[in-house]
Backbone as a ProteinNet text record, in pm:
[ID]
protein_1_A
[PRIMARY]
XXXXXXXXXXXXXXXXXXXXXXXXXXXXXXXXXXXXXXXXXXXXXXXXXXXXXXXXXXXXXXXXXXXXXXXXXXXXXXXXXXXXXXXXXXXXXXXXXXXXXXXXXXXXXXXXXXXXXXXXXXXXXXXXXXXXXXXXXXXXXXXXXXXXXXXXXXXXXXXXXXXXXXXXXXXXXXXXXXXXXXXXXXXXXX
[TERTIARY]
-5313.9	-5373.7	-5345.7	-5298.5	-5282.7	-5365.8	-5428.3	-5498.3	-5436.8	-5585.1	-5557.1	-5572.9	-5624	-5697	-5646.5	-5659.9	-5662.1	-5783.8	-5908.5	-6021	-6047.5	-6045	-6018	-5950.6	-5841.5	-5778.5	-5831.1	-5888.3	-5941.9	-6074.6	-6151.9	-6282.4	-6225.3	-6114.5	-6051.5	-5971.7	-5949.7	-5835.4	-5926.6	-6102.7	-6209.5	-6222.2	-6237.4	-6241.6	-6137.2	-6059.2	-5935.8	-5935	-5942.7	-5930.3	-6068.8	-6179	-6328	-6356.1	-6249.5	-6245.6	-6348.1	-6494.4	-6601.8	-6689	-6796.8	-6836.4	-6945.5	-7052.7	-7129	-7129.6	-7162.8	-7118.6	-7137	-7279.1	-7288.2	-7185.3	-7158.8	-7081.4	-6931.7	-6891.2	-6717.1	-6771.1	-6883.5	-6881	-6869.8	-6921.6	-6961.7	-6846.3	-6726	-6629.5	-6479.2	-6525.8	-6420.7	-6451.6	-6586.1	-6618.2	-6648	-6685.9	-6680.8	-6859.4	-6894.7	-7040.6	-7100.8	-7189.1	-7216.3	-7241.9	-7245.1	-7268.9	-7146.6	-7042.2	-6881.4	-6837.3	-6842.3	-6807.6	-6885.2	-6988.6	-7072.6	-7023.4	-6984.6	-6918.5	-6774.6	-6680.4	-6548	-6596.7	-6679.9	-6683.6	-6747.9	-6812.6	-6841.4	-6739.2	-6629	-6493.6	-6444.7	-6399.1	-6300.5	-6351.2	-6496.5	-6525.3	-6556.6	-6522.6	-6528.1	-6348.6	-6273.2	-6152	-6093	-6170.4	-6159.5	-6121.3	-6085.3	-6015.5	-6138.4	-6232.7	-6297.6	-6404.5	-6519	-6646	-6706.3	-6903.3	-6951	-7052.1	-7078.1	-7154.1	-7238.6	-7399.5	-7515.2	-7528.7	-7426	-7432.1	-7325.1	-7194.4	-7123.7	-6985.1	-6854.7	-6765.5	-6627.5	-6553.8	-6408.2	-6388.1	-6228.3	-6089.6	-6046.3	-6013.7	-5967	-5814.9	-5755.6	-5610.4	-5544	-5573.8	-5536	-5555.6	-5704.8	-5719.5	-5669.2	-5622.5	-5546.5	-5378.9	-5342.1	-5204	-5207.6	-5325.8	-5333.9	-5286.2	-5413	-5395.2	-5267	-5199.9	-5054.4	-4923.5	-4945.4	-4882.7	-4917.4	-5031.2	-5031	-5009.7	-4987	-4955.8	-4788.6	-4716.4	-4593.4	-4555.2	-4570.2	-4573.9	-4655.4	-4760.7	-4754.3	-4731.4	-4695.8	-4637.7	-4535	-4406.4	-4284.6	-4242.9	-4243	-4229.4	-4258.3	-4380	-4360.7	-4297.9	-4232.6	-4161.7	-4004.6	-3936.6	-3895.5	-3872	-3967.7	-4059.5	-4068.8	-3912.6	-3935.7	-4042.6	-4100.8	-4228.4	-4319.9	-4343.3	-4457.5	-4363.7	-4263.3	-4188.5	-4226.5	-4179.4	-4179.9	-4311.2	-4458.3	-4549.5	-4610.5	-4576.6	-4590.3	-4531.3	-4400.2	-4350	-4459	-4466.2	-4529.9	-4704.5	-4749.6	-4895.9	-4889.7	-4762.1	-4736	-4802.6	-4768.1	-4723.8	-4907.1	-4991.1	-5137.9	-5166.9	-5124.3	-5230.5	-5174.4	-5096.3	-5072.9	-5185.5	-5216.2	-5264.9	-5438.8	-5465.6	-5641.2	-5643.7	-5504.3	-5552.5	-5582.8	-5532.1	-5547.4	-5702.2	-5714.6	-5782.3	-5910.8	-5920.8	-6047.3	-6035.5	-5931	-5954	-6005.1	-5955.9	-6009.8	-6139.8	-6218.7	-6343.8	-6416.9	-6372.2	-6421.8	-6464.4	-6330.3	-6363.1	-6455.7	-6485.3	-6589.8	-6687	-6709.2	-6860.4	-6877.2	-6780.3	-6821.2	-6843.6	-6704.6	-6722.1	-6710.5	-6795.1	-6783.2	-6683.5	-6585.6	-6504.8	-6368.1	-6347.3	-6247.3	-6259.5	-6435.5	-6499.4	-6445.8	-6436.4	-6434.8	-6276.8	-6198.5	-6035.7	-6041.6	-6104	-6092.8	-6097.5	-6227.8	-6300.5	-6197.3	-6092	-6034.1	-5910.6	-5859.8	-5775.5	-5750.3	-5902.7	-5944.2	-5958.7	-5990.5	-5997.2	-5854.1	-5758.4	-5624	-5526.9	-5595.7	-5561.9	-5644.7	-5735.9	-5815.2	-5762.4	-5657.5	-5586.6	-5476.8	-5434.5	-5310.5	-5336	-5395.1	-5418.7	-5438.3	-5464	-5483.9	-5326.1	-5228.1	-5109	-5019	-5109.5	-5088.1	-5221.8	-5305.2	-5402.5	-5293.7	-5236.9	-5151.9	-5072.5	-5006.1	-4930	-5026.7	-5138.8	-5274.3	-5365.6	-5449.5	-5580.8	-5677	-5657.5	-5795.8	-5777.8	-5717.8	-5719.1	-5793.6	-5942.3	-6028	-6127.7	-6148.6	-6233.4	-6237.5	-6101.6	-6101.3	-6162.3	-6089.2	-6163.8	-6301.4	-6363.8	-6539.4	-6585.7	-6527	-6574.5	-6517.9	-6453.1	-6405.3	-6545.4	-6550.3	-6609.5	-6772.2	-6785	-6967.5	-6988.5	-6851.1	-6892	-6870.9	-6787.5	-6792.4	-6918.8	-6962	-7142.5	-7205.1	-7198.5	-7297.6	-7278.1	-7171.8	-7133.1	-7159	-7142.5	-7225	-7368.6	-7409.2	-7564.5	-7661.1	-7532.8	-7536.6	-7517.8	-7482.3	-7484.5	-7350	-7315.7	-7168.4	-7142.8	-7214.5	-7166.6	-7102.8	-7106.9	-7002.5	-6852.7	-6834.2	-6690.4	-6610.9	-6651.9	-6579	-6678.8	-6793.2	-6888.6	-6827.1	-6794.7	-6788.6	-6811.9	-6963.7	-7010.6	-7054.6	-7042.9	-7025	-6974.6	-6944.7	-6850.7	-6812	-6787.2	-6722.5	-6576.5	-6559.9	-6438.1	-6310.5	-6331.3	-6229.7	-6195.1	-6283.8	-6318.2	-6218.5	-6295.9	-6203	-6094.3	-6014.1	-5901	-5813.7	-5841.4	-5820.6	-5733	-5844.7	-5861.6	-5765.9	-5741.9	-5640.3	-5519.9	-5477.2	-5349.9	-5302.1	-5346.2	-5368	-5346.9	-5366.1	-5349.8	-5241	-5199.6	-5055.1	-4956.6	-4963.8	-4862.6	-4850.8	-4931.2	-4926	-4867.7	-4871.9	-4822.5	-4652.7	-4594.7	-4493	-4407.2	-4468.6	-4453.6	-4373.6	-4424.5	-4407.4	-4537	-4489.5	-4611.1	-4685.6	-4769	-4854.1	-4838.6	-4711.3	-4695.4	-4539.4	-4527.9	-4388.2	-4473.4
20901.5	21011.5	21143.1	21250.2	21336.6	21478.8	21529.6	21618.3	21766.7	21795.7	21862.8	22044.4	22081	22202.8	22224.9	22328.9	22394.7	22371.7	22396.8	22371.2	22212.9	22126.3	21989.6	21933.7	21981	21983.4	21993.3	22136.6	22212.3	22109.7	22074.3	21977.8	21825	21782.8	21646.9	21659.9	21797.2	21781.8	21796.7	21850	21893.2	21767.3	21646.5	21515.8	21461.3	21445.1	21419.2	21429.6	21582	21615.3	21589.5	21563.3	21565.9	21415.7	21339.8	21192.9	21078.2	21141.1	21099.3	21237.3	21269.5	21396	21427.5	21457.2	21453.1	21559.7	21616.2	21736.4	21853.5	21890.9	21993.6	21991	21961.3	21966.7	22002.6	21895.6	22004.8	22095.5	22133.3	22266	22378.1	22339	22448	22483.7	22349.8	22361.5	22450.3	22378.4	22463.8	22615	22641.4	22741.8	22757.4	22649.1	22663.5	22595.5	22641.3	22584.6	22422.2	22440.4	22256.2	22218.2	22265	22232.5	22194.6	22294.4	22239.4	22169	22135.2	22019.5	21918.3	21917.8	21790.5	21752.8	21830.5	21809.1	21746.6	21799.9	21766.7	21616.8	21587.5	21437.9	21336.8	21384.1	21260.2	21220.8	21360.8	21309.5	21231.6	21262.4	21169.8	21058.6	21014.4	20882.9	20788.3	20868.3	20794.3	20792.6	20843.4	20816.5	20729.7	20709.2	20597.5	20631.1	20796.5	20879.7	20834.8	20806.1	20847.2	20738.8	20701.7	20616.9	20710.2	20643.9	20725.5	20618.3	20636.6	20513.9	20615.9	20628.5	20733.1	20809.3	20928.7	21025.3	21055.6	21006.9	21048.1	21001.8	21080.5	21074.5	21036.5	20903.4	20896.3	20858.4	20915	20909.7	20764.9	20712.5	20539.1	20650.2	20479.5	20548.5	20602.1	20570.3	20666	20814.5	20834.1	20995.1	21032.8	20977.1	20996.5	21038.9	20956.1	20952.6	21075.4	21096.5	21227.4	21363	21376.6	21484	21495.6	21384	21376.7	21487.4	21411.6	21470.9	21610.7	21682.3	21793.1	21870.2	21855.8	21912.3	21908.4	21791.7	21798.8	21909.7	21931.1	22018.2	22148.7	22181.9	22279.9	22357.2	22272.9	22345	22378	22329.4	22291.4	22400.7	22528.8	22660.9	22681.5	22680.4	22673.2	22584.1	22491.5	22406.3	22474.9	22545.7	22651.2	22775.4	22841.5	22991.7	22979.8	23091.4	23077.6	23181.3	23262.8	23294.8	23220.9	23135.6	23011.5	22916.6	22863.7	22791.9	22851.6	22963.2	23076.1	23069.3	23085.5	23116.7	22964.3	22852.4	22721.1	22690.7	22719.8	22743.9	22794.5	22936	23005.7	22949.6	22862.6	22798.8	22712.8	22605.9	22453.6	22558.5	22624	22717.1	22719.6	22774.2	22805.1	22660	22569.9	22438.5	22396.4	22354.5	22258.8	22334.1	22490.6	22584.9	22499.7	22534.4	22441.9	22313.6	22244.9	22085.7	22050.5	22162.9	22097.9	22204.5	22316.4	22352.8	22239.9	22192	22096.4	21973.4	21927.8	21835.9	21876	22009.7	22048.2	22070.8	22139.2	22159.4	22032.5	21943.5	21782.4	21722.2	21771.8	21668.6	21762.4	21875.7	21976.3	21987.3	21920.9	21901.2	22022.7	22118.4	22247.2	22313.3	22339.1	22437.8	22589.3	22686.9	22802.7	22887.6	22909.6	22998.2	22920.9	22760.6	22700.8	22704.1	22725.4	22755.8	22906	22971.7	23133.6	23097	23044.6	23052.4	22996.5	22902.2	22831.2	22857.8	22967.6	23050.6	23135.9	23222.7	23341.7	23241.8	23129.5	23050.6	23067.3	23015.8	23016.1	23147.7	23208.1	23381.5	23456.6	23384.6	23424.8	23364.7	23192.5	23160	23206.1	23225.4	23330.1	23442.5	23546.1	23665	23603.3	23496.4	23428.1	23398.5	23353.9	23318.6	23432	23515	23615.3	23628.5	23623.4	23627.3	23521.8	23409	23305.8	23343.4	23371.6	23399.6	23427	23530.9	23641.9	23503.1	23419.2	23261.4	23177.6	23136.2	23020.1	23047	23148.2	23223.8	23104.7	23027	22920.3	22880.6	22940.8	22923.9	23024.7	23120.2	23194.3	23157.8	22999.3	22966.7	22874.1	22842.2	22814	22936.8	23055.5	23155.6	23190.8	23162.5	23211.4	23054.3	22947.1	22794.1	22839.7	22895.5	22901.9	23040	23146.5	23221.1	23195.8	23092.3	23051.3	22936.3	22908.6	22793.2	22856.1	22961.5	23070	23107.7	23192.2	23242.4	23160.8	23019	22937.7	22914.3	22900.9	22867.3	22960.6	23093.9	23209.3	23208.9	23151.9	23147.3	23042.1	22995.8	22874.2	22735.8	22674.3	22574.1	22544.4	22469.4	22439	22293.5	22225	22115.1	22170.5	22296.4	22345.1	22365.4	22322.5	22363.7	22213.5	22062.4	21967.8	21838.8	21821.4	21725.8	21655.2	21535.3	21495.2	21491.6	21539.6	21517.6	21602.9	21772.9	21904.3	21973.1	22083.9	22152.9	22237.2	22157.7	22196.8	22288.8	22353.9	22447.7	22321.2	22226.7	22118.4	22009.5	22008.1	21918.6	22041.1	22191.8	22266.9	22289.3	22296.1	22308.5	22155.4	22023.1	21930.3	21973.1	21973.6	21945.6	22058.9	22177.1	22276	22214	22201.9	22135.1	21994.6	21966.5	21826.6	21863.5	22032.8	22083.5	22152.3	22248.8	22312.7	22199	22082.1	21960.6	21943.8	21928	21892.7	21960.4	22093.4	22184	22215.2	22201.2	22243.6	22111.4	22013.9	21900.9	21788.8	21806.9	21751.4	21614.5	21536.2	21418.8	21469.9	21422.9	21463.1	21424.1	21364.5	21275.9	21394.3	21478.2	21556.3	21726.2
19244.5	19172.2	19246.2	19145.9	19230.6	19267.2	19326.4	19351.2	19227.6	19148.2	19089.5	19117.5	19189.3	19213.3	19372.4	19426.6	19546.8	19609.7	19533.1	19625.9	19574.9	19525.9	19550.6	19677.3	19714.6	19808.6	19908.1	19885.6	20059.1	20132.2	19984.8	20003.7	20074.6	20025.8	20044.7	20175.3	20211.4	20301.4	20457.4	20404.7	20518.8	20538.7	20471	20445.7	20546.5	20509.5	20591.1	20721.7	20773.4	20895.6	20971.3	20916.7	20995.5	21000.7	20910.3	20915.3	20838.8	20894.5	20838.6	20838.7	20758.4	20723.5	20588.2	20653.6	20568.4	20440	20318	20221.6	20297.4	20385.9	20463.2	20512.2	20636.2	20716	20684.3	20570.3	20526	20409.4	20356.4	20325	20443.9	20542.7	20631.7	20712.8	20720.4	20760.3	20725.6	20509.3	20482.4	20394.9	20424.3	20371.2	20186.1	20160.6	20026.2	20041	19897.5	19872.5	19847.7	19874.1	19911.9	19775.4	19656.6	19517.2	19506	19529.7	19447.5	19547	19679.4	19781.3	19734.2	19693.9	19620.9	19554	19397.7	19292.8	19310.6	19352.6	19414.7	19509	19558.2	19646.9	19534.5	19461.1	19333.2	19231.4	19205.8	19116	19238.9	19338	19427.9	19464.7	19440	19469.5	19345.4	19250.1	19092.2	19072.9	19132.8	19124.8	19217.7	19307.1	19389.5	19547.2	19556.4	19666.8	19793.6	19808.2	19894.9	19918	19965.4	19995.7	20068.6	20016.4	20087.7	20160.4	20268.7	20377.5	20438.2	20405.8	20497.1	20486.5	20359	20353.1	20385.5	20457.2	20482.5	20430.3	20395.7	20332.9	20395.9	20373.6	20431.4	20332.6	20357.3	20249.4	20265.9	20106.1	20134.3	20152	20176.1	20173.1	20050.3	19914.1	19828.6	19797.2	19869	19859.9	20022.6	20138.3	20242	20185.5	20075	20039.3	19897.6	19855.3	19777.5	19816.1	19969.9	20072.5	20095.6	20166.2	20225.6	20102.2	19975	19862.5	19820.6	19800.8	19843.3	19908.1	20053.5	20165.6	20125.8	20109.8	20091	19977.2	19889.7	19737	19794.2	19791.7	19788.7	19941.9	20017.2	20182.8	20155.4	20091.3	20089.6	20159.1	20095.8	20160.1	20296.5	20336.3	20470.2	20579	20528.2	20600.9	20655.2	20588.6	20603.4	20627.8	20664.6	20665.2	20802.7	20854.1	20973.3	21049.5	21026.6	21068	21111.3	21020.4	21052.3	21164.6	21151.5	21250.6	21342.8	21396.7	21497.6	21549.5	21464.5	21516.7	21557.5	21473.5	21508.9	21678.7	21703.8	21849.8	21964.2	21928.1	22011.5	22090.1	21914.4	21942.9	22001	22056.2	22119.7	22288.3	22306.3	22443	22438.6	22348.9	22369.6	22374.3	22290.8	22275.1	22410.6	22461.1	22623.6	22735	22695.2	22805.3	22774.3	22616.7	22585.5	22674	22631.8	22666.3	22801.6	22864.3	23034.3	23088.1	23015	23032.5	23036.3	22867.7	22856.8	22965.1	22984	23093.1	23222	23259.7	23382.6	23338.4	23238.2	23223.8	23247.1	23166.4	23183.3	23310.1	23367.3	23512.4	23613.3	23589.2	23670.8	23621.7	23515.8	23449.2	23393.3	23366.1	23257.9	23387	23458.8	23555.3	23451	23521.4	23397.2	23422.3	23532.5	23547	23445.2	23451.9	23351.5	23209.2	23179.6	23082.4	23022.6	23106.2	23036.4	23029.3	23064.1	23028.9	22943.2	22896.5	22784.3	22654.1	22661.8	22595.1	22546.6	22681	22619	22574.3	22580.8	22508.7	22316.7	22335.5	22177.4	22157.5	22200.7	22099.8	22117.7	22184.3	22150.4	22074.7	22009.9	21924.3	21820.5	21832.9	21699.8	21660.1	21736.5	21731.9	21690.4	21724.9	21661.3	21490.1	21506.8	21363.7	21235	21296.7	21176.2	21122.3	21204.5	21168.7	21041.9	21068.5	20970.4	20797.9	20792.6	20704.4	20585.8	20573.4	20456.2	20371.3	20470.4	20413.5	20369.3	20405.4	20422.3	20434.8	20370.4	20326.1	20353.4	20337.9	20361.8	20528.9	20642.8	20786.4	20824.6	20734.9	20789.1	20811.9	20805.7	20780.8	20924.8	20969.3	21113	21238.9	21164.6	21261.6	21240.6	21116.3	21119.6	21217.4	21194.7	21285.6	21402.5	21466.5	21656.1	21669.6	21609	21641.3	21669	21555.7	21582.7	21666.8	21690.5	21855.3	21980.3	21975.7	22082.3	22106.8	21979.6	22032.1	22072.6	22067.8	22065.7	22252.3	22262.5	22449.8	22472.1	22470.4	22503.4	22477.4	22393.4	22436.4	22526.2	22618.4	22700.6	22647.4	22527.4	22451.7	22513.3	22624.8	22662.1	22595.1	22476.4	22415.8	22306.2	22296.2	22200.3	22258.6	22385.9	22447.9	22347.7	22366.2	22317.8	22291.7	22269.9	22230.3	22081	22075.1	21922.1	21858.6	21874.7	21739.8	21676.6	21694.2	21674.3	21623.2	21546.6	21539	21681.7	21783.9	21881.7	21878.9	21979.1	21986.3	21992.8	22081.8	22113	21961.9	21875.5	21742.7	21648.4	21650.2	21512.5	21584.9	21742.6	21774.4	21717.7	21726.7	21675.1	21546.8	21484.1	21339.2	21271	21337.3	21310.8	21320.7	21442.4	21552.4	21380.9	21355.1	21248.1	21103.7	21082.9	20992.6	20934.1	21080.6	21068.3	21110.8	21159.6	21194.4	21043.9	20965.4	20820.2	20741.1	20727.7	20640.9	20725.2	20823.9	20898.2	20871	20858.1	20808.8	20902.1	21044.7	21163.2	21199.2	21266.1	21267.9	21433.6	21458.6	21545.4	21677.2	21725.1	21855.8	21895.7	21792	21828	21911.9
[MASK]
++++++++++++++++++++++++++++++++++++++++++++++++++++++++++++++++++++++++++++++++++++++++++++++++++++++++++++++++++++++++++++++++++++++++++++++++++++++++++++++++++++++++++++++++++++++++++++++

C-alpha cells in the first residue's frame, strides 16, 4: 500500500524513526497535531501499516516498506542535488565530532566541560540545518526538538544529553542521521 499524503508520511515516517511511540510523542516529534497523528495512526492500522501494543505504535513491515517507497519517490531529487550531497559530506565531519563526544560524556559520567562541546556540537548542527529547511521544510521540526533538549540540559536536566527514553539530544541526533541516510538514499553502516 502506498502512502498517500505528505503528512501521512511525516506521521508514519515519526513512526519509523522513533520505532515504537506513543501519538503524543510523534506528534510532538513531528510537529503536527495529536488529532491528525491520531487520525493518520487509525487509517495505517486498519490498513494493516502499523500495531498498536499500550498505547504505543510500530510499523509492521508493510508500513516499514511504505515509508521506504516514499522516501525513494519523493527524495529522488535529492539523491542527486549536489547541495544536499555536499551538505550531507560536510555533516559526516559534525556527526564523528557528536559520537565521540557522547562517548566521552558517557564514560565521565556527564563531565560538563565534554557536555558544553557537545552542546555547541548540536547548535552547529542546528545552524547547519537551516541550510537544508528551503529543500525539506519538515527538518524544522528537528531544530524546535534539539532546541528544547538544549534548554532542558541548561536547566540542569543532563538526561536530556542521551537517555533512551527521552526526547534526548543523542535520540533526535539518531533519528535525523536515519533520516537524511534515507532521503540521500545511502544505508546506515556507509
Amino acid at each position: 500500500m502506498a502512502i498517500k499524503s505528505e503528512q501521512e508520511f511525516i506521521v508514519l515516517n515519526g513512526v519509523h524513526l522513533k520505532k515504537m511511540a506513543t501519538a503524543d510523542e510523534i506528534a510532538s516529534a513531528v510537529g503536527l497535531d495529536t488529532f491528525l497523528v491520531n487520525s493518520v495512526l487509525e487509517g495505517a492500522a486498519s490498513a494493516g501499516l502499523l500495531m498498536t501494543a499500550d498505547g504505543k505504535h510500530l510499523l509492521l513491515p508493510e508500513g516499514t516498506s511504505a515509508v521506504q517507497e516514499y522516501y525513494r519517490t519523493a527524495y529522488e531529487p535529492m539523491r542527486s542535488n549536489e547541495a544536499v550531497l555536499a551538505w550531507y559530506e560536510r555533516f559526516e565531519t559534525i556527526n564523528e565530532q557528536f559520537i565521540k563526544q557522547v562517548r566521552e560524556w558517557q564514560s565521565t559520567d556527564g563531565d560538563e566541560r565534554i557536555q558544553s562541546r557537545l552542546i555547541k556540537t548540536v547548535e552547529r548542527l542546528s545552524k547547519n540545518l537551516q541550510e537544508l529547511i528551503p529543500f525539506i521544510p519538515r527538518y524544522e521540526s528537528y531544530l524546535n526538538r534539539f532546541s528544547a533538549s538544549v534548554a532542558r540540559i541548561d536547566e540542569g536536566e543532563s538526561e536530556f544529553v542521551c537517555r533512551p527514553t527521552i526526547d534526548s539530544v543523542h535520540n533526535i541526533w539518531f533519528e535525523f542521521h536515519e533520516d537524511i541516510l534515507s532521503i540521500i538514499g545511502r544505508p546506515r553502516d556507509t
